[in-house]
C-alpha positions as CSV (number, residue, x, y, z in Angstrom):
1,X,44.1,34.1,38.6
2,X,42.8,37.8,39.5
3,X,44.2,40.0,41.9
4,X,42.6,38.6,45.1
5,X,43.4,35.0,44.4
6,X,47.0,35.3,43.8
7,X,47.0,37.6,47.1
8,X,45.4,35.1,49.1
9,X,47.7,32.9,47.6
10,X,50.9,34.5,48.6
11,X,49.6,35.2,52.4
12,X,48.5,31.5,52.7
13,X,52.2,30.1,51.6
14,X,53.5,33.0,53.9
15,X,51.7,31.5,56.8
16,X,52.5,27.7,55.5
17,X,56.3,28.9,55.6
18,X,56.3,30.4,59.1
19,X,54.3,27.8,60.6
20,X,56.6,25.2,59.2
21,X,59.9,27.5,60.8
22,X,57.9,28.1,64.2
23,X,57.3,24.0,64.5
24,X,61.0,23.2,63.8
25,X,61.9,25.7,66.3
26,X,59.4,24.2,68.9
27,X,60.4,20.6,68.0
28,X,64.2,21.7,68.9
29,X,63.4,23.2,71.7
30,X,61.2,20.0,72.8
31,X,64.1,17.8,72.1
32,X,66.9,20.1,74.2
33,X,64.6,20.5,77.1
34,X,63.9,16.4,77.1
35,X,67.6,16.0,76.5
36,X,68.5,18.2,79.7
37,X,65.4,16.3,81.6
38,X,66.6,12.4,80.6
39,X,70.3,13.4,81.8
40,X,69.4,14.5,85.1
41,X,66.9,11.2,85.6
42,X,69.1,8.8,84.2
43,X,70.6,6.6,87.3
44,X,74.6,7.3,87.6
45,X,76.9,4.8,88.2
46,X,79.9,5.5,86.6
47,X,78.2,8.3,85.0
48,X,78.9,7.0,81.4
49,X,75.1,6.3,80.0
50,X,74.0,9.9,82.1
51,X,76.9,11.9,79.6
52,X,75.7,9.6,76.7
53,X,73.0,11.2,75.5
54,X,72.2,13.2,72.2
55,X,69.8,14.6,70.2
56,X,70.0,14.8,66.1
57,X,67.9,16.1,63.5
58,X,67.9,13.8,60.3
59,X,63.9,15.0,59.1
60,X,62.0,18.1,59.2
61,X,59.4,17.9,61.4
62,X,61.5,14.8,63.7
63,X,63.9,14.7,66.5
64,X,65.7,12.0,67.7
65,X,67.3,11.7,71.1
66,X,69.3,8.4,71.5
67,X,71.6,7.1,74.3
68,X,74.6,5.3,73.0
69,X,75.7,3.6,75.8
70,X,76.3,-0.4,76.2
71,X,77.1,-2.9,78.3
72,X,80.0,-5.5,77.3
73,X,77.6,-7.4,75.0
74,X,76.6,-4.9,73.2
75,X,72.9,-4.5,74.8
76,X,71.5,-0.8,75.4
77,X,72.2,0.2,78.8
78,X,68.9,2.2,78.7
79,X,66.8,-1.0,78.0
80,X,68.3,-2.7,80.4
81,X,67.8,-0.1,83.5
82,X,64.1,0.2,82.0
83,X,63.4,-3.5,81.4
84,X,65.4,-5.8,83.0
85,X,64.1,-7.1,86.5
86,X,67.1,-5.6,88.4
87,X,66.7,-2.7,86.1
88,X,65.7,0.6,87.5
89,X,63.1,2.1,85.4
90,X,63.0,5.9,84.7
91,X,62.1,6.8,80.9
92,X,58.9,6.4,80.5
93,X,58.1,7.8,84.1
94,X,60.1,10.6,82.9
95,X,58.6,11.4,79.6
96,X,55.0,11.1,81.5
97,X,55.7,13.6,84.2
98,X,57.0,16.0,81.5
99,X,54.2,15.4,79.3
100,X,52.5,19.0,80.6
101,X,55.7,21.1,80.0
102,X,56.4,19.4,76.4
103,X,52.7,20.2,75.2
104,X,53.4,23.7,77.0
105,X,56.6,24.1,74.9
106,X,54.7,23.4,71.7
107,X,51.8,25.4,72.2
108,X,54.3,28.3,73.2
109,X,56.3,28.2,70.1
110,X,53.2,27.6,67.2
């Protein structure tokens, strides 16, 4: 390799690195902002699936926010306030409306 090459080389991996770091940051702060967001629409009752959820990071380049709360059988409370037919849906209207200021986020942070 001559000079050039292994220079161009170096700045491309440089660039490779940093856009890598500047994604994970952006897909952290995407997952916070959604956390704080699915919190304050979650319906409250007794308050317990509102406090229940979480975010965790087991890939690079994925975020997972989960809600851990259930019902007495062991069903997802989320599923059933978004399915059921005496459910009241919220997580998908949710994730819609914010849609804009996720995209925002991303293109703020890359």
């Amino acid at each position: 390799m001559d000079g050039f090459e292994k220079q161009l080389n170096a700045v491309l991996k440089e660039i490779g690195i940093d856009t890598r770091e500047k994604t994970e940051k952006a897909l952290d702060d995407v997952a916070d902002f959604l956390l704080v967001e699915l919190k304050k629409a979650t319906p409250k009752d007794t308050g317990r699936t509102q406090d229940s959820w979480s975010r965790s990071t087991k890939y690079k380049g994925v975020r997972y926010i989960n809600n851990s709360a259930v019902n007495s059988n062991g069903v997802p409370i989320v599923n059933l306030l978004e399915y059921s037919s005496k459910g009241s849906p919220f997580l998908r209207r949710t994730v819609e409306r914010l849609t804009p200021q996720i995209i925002k986020i991303l293109k703020e942070e890359i």
